[in-house]
N, C-alpha and C positions, 0 to 999 in steps of 0.2 A: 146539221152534222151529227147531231149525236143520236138522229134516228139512225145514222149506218152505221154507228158504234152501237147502238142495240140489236141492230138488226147481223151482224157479226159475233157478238157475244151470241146470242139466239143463238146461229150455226153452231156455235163451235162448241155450245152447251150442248146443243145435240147429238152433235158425234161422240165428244166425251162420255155423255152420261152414256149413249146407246152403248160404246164400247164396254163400259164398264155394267152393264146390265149382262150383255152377254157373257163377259167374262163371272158375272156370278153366276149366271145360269148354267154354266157349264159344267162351273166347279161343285156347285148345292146341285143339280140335278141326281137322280138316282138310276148312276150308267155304271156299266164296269168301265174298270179304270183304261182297260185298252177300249173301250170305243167312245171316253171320254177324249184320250193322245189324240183319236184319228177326227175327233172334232176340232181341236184344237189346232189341228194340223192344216187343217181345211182352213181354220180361220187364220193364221199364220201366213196361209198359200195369199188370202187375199188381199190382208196387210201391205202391203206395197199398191196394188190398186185404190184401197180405202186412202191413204197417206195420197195419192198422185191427187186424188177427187180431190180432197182438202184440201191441197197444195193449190189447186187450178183454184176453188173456192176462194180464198183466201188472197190473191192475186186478183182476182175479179172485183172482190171487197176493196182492195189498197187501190186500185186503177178508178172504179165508183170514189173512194174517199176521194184521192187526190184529183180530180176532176172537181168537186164538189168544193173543195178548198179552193183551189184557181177559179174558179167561177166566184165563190165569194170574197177574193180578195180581190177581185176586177171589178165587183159593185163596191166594195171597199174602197179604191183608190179613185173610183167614178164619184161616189158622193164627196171624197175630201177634194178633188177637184172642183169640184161644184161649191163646194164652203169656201176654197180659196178665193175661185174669183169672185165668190159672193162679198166676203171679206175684202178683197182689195178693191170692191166697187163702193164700199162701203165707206171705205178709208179716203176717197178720192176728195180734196177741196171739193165744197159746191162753188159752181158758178153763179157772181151776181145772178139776181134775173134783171133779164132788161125790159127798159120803159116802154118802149116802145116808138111810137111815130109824139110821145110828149115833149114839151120843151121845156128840159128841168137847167137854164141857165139861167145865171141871176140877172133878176130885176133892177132897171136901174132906178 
């Protein structure tokens, strides 16, 4: 389980930082300021695209978790099934053993 929490954290490190890279590079580049707006505007325009990507990402991620947890709580409730009736076979009086075809009545 917690390889899909790293492997989620991963994703979403990468969007983050990537955003935040391009947002420096936009802003420290050396552009006039209106063909910096009309970058920026561009990256603005795609902003709801980038957000849906994520969106679907991240839904894909929680659908992979919760799968992953119901499958491990089904070998979870498999092996304490398996303890219990180990346990109550456990617990069980034993039976005499019997003698057999011998003749254990007294002697007179």
């Amino acid at each position: 389980m917690s390889k899909n929490k790293d492997s989620s954290a991963l994703w979403v490190g990468v969007v983050v930082g990537g955003l935040m890279g391009t947002i420096a590079g936009l802003l420290l580049a050396p552009r006039s300021g209106q063909e910096t707006r009309r970058i920026l505007k561009k990256s603005t325009d795609a902003l709801p695209e980038l957000v849906e990507d994520l969106s679907t990402t991240l839904q894909l991620q929680t659908n992979q978790l919760s799968e992953t947890a119901q499958r491990n709580w089904q070998e979870t409730l498999n092996r304490l099934q398996v303890a219990i009736a180990a346990g109550v076979e456990a617990s069980q009086p034993e039976l005499p053993v019997s003698l057999g075809s011998q003749d254990i009545s007294p002697k007179s």
